[in-house]
N, CA, C and O atoms as a GROMACS GRO file, in nm:
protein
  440
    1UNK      N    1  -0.695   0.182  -0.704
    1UNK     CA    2  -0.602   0.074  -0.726
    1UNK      C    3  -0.676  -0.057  -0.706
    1UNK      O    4  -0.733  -0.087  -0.602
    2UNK      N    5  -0.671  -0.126  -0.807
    2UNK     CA    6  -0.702  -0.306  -0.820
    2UNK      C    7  -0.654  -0.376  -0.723
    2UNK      O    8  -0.571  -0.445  -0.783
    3UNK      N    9  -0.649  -0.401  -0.628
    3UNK     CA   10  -0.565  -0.512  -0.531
    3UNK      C   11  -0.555  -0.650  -0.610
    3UNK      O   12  -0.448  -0.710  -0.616
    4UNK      N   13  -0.639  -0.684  -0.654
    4UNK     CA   14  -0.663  -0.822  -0.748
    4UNK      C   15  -0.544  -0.822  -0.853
    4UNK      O   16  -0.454  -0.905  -0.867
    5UNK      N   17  -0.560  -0.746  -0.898
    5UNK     CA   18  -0.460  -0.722  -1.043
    5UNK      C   19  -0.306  -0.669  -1.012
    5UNK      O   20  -0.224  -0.605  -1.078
    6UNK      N   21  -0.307  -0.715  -0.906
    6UNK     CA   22  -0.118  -0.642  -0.892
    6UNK      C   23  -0.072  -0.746  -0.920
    6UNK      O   24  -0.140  -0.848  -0.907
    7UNK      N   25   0.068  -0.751  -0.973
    7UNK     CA   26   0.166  -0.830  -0.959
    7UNK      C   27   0.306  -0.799  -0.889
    7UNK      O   28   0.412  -0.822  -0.947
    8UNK      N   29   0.300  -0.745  -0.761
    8UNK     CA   30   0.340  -0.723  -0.682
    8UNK      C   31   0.418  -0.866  -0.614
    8UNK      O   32   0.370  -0.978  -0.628
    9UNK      N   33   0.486  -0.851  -0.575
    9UNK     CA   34   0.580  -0.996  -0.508
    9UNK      C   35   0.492  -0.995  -0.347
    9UNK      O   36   0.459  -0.889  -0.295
   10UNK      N   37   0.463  -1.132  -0.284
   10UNK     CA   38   0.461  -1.098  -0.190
   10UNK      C   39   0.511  -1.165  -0.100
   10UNK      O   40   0.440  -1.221  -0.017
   11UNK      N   41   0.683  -1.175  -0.100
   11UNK     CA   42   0.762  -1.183  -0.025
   11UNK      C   43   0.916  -1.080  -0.096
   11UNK      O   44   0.930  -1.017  -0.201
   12UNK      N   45   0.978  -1.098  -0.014
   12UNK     CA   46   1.108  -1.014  -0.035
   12UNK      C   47   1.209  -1.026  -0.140
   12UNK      O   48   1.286  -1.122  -0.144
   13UNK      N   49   1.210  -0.921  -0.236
   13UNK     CA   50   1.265  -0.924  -0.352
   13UNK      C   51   1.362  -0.792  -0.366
   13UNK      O   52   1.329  -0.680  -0.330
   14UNK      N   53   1.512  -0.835  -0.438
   14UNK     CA   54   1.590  -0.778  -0.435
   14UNK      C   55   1.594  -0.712  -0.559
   14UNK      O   56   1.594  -0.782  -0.661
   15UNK      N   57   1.599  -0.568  -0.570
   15UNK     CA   58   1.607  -0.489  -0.742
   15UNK      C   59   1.749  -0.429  -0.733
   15UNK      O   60   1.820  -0.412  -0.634
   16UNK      N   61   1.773  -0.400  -0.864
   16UNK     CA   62   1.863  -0.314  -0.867
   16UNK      C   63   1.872  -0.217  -0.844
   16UNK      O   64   1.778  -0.151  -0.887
   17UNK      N   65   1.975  -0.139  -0.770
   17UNK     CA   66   1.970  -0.010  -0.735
   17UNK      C   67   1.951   0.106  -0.824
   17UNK      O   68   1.887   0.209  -0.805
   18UNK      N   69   2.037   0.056  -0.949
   18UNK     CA   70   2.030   0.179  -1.076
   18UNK      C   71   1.904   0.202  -1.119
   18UNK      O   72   1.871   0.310  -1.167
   19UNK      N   73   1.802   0.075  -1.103
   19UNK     CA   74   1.695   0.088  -1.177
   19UNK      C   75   1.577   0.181  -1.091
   19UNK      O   76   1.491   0.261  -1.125
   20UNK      N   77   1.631   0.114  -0.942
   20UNK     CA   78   1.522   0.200  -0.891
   20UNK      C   79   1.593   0.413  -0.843
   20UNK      O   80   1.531   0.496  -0.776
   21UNK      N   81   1.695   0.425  -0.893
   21UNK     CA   82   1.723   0.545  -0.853
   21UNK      C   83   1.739   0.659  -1.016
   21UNK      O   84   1.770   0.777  -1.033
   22UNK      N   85   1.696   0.537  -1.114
   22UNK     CA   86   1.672   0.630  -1.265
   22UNK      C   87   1.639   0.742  -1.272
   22UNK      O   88   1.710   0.836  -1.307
   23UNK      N   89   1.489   0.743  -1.230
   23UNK     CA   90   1.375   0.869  -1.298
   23UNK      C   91   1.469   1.020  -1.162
   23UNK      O   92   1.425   1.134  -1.170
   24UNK      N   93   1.536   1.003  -1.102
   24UNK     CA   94   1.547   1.071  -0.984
   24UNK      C   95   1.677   1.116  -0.946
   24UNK      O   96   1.707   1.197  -0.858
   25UNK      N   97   1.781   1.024  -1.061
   25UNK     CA   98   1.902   1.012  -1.004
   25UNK      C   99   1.958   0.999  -0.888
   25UNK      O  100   2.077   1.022  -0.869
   26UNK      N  101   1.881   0.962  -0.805
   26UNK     CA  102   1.920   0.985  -0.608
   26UNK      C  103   1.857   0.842  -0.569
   26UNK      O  104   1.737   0.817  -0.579
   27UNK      N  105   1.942   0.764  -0.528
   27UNK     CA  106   1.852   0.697  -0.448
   27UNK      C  107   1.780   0.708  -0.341
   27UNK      O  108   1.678   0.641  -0.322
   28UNK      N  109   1.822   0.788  -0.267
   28UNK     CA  110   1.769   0.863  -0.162
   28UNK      C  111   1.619   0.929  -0.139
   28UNK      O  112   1.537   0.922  -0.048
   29UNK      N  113   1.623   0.989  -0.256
   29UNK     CA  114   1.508   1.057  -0.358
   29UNK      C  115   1.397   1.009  -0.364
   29UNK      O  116   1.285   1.042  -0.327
   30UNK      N  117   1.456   0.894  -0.434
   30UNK     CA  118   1.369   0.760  -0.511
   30UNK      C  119   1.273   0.693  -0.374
   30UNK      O  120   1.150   0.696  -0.366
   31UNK      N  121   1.375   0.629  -0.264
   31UNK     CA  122   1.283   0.545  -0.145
   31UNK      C  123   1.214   0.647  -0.064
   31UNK      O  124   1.120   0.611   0.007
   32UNK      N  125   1.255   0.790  -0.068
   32UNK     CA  126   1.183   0.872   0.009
   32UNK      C  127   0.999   0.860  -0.071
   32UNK      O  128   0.886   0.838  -0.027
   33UNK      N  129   1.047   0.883  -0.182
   33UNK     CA  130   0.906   0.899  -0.297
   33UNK      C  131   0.833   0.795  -0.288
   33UNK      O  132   0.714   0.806  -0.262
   34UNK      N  133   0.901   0.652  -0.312
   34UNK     CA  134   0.836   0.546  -0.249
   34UNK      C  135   0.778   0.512  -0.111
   34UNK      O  136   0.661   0.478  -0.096
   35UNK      N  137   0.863   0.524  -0.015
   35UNK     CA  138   0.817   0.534   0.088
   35UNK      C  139   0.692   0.665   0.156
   35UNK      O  140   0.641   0.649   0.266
   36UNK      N  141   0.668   0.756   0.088
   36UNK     CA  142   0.572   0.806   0.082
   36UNK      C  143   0.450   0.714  -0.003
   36UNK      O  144   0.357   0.657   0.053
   37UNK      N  145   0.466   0.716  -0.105
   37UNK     CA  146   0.326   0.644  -0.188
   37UNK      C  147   0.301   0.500  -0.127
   37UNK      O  148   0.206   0.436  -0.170
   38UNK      N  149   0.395   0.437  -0.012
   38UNK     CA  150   0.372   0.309   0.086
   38UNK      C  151   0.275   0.338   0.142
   38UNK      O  152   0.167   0.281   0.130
   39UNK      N  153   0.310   0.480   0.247
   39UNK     CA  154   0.207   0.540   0.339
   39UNK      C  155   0.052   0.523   0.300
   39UNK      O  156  -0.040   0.456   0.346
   40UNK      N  157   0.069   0.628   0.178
   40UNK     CA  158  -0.055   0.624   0.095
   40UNK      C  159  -0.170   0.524   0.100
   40UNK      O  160  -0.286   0.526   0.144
   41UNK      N  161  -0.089   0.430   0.034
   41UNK     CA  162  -0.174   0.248  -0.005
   41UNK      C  163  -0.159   0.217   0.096
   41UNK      O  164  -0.272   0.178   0.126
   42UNK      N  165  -0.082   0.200   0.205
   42UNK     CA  166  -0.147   0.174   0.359
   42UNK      C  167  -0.284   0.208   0.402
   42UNK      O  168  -0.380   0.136   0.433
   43UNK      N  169  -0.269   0.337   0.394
   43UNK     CA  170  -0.376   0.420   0.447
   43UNK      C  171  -0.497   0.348   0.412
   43UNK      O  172  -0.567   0.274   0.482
   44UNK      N  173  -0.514   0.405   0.222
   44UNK     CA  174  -0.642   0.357   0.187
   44UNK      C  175  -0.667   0.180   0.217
   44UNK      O  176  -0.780   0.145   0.251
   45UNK      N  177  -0.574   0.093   0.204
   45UNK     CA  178  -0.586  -0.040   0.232
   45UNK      C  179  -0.650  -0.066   0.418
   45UNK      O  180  -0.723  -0.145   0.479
   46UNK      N  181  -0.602   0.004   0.433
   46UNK     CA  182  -0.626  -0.043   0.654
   46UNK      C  183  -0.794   0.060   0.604
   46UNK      O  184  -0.891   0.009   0.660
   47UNK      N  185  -0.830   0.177   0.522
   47UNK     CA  186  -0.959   0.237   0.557
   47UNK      C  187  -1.077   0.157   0.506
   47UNK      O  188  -1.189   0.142   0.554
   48UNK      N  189  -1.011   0.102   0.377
   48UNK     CA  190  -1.128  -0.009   0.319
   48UNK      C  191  -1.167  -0.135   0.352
   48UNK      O  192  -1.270  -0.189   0.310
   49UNK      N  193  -1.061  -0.198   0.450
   49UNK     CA  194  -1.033  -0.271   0.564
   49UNK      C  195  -1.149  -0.285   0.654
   49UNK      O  196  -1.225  -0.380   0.670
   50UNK      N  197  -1.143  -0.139   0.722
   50UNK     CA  198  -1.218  -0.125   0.841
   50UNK      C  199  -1.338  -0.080   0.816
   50UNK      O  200  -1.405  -0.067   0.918
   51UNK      N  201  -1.422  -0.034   0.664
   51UNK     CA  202  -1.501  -0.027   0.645
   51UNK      C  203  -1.549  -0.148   0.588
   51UNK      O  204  -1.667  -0.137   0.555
   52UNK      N  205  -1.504  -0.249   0.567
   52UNK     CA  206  -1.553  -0.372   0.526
   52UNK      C  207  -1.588  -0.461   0.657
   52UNK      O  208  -1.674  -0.550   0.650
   53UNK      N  209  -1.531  -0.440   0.755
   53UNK     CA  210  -1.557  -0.472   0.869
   53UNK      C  211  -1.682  -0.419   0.948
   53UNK      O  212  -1.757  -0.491   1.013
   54UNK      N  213  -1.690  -0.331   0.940
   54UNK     CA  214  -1.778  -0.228   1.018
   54UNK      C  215  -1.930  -0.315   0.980
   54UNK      O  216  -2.018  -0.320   1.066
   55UNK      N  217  -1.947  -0.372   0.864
   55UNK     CA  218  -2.035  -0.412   0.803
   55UNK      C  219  -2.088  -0.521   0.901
   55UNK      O  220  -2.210  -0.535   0.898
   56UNK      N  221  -2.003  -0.621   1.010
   56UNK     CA  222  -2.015  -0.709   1.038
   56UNK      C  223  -2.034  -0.682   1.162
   56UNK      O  224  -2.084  -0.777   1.223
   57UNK      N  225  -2.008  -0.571   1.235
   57UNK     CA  226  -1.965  -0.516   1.326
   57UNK      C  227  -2.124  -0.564   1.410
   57UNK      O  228  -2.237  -0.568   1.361
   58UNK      N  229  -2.078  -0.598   1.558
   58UNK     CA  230  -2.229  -0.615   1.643
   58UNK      C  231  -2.214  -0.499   1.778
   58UNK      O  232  -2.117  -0.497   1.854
   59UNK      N  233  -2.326  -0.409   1.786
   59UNK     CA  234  -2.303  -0.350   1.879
   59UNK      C  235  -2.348  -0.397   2.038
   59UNK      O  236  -2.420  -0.328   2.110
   60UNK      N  237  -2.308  -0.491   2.064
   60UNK     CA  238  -2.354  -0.579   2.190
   60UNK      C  239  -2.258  -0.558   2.297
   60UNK      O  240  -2.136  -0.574   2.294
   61UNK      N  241  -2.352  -0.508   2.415
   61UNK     CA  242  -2.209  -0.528   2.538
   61UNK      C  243  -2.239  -0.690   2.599
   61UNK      O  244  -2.213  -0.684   2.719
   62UNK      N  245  -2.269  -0.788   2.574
   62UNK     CA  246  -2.258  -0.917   2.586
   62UNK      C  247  -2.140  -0.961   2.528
   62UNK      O  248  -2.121  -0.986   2.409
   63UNK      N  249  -2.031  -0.970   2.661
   63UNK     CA  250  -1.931  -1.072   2.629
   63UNK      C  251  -1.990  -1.207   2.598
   63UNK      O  252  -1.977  -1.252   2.484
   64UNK      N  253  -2.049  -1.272   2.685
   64UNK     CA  254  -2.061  -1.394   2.663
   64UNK      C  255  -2.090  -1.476   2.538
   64UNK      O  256  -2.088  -1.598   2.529
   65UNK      N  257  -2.122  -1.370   2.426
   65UNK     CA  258  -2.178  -1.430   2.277
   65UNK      C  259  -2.099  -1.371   2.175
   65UNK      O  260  -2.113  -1.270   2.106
   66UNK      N  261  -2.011  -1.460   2.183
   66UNK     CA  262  -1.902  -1.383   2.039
   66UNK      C  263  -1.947  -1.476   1.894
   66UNK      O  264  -1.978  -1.595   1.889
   67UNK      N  265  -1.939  -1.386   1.794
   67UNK     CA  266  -2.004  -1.521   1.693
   67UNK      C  267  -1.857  -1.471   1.594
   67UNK      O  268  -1.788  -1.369   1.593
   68UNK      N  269  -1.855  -1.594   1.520
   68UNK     CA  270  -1.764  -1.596   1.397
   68UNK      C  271  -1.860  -1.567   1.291
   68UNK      O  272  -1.977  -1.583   1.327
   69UNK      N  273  -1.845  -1.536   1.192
   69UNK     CA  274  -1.917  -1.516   1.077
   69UNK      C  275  -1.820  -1.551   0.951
   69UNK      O  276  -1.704  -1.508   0.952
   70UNK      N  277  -1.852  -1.602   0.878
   70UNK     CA  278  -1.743  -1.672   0.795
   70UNK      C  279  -1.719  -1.603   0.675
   70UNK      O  280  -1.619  -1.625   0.607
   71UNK      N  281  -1.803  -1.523   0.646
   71UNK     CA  282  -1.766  -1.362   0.542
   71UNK      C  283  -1.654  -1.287   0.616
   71UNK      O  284  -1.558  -1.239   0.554
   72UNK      N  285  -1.664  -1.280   0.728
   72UNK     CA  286  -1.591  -1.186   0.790
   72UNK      C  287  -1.446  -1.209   0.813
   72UNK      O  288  -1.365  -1.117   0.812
   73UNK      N  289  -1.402  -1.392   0.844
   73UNK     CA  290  -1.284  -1.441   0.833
   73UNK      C  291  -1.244  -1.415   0.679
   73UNK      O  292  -1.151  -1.335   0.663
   74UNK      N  293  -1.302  -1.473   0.561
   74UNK     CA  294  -1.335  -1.462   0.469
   74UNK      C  295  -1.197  -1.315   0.382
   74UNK      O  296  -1.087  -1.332   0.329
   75UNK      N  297  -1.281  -1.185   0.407
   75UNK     CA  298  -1.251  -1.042   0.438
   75UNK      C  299  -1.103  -1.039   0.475
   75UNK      O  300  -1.006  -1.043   0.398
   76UNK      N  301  -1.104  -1.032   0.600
   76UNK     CA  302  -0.962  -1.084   0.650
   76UNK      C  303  -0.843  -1.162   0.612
   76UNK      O  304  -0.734  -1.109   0.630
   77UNK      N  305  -0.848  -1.260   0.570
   77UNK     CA  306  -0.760  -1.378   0.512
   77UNK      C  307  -0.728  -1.322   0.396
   77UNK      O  308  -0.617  -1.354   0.356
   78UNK      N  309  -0.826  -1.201   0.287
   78UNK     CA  310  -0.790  -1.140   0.156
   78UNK      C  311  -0.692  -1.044   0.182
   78UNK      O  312  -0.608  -1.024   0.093
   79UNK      N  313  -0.686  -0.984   0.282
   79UNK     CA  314  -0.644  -0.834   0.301
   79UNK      C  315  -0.486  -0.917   0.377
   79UNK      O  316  -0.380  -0.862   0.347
   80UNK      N  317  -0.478  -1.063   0.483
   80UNK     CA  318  -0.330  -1.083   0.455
   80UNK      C  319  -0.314  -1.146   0.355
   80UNK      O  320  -0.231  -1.086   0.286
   81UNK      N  321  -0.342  -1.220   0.315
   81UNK     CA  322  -0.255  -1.254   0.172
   81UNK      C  323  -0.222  -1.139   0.067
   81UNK      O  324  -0.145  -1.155  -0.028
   82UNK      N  325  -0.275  -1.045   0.091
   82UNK     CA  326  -0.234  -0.886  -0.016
   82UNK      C  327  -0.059  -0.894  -0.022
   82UNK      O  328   0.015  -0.973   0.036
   83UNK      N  329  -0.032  -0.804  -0.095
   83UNK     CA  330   0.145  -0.803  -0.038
   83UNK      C  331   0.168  -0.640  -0.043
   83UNK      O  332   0.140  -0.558  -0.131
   84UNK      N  333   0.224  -0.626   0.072
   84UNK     CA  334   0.294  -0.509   0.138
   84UNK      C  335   0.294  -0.413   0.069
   84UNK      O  336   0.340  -0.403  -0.045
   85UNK      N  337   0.225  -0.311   0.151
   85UNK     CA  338   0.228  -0.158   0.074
   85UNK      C  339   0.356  -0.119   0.006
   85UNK      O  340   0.362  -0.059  -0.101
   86UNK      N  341   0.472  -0.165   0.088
   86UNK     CA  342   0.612  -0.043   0.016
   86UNK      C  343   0.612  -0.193  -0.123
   86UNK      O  344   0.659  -0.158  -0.231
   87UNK      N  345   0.567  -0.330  -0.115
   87UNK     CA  346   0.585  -0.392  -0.269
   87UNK      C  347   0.511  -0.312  -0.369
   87UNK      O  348   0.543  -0.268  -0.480
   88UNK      N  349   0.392  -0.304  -0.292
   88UNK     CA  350   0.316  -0.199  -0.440
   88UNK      C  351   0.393  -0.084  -0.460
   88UNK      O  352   0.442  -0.068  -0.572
   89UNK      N  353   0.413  -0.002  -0.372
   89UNK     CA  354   0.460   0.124  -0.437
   89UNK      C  355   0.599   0.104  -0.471
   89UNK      O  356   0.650   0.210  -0.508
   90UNK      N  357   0.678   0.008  -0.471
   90UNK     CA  358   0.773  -0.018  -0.553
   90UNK      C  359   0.745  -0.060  -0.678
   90UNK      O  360   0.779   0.010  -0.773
   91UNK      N  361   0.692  -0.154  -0.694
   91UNK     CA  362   0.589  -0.178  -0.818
   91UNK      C  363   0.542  -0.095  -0.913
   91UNK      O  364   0.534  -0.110  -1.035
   92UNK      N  365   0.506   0.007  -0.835
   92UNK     CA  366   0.406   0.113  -0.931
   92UNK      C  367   0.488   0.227  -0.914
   92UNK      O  368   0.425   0.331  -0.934
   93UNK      N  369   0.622   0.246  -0.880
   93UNK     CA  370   0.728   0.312  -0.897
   93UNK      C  371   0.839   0.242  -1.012
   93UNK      O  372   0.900   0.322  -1.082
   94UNK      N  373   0.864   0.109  -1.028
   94UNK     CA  374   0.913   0.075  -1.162
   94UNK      C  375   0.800   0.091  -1.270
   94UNK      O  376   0.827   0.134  -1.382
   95UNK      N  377   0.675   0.054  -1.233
   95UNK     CA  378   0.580   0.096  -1.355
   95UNK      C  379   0.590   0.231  -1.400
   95UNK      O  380   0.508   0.261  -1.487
   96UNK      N  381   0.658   0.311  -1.368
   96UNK     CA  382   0.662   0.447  -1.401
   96UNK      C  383   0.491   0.537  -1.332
   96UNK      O  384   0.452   0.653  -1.345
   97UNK      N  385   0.431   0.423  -1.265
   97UNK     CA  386   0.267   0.493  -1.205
   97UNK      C  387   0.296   0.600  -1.121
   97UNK      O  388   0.189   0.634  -1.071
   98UNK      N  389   0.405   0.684  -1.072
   98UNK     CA  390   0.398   0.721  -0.951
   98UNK      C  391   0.410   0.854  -1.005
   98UNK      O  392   0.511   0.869  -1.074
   99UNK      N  393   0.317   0.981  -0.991
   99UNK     CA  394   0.376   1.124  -1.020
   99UNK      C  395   0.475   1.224  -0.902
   99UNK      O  396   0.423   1.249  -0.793
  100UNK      N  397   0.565   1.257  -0.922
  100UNK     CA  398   0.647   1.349  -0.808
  100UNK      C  399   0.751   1.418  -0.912
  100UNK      O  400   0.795   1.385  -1.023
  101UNK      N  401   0.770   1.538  -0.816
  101UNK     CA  402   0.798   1.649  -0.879
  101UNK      C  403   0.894   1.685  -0.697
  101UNK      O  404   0.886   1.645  -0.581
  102UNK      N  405   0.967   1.770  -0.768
  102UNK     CA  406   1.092   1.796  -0.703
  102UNK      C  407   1.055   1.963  -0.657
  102UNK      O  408   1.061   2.052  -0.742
  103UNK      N  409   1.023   1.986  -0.538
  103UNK     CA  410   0.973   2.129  -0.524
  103UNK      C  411   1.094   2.227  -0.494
  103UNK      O  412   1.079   2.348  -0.479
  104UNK      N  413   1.212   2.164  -0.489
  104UNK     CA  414   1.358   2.301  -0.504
  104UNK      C  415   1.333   2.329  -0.606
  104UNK      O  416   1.301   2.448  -0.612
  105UNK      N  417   1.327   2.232  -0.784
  105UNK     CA  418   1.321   2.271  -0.884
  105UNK      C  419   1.214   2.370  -0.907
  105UNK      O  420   1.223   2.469  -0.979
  106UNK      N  421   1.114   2.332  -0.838
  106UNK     CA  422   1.005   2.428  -0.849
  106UNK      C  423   1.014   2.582  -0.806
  106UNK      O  424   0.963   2.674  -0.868
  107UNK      N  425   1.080   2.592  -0.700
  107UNK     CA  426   1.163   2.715  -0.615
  107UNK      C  427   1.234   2.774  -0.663
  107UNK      O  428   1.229   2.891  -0.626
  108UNK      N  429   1.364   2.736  -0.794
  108UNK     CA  430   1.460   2.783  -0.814
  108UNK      C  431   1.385   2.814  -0.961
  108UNK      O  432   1.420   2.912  -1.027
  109UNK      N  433   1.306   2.746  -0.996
  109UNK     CA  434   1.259   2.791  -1.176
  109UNK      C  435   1.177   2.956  -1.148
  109UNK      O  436   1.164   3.028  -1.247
  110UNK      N  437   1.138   2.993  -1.046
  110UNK     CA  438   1.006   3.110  -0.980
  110UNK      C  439   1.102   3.238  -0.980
  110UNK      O  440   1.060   3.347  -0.943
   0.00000   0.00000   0.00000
């Protein structure tokens, strides 16, 4: 996933309910599915995070010398201005991006 290229809201935006409970008929369904693929882009977002960090990382037990590094604020300031995992995966749940499959259906077709 592009972080650059979303057009994701990043503040609080109200959808319609019908639209987001379509592909699923349930709304229930629907924010569970979303709220899973949130998790997701959390995940990888906080791992690429902390591996971008790590980069900067000093292994010193000297308190007394803390340095700023201005790549490193830099890094940081990108990752908050991002907007909120459950915006993307709402996002890329009206984009139709999201694959899920219903495993009763899967149970009851066997």
């Amino acid at each position: 996933m592009d972080l650059k290229k979303t057009n994701a809201p990043i503040s609080s935006v109200t959808y319609d309910r019908n639209v987001i409970d379509e592909p699923t008929g349930n709304i229930y369904e629907a924010i569970s599915v979303i709220s899973r693929r949130a998790e997701q882009i959390n995940t990888d977002i906080r791992r690429e995070l902390v591996d971008k960090l790590e980069e900067f990382a000093t292994f010193n037990d000297s308190l007394e010398e803390i340095f700023e590094n201005k790549e490193q604020i830099e890094v940081s300031k990108f990752y908050e201005k991002l907007p909120k995992p459950h915006a993307l995966a709402v996002q890329e749940w009206l984009n139709d991006k999201i694959y899920y499959r219903n495993t009763e259906d899967d149970a009851n077709e066997a």
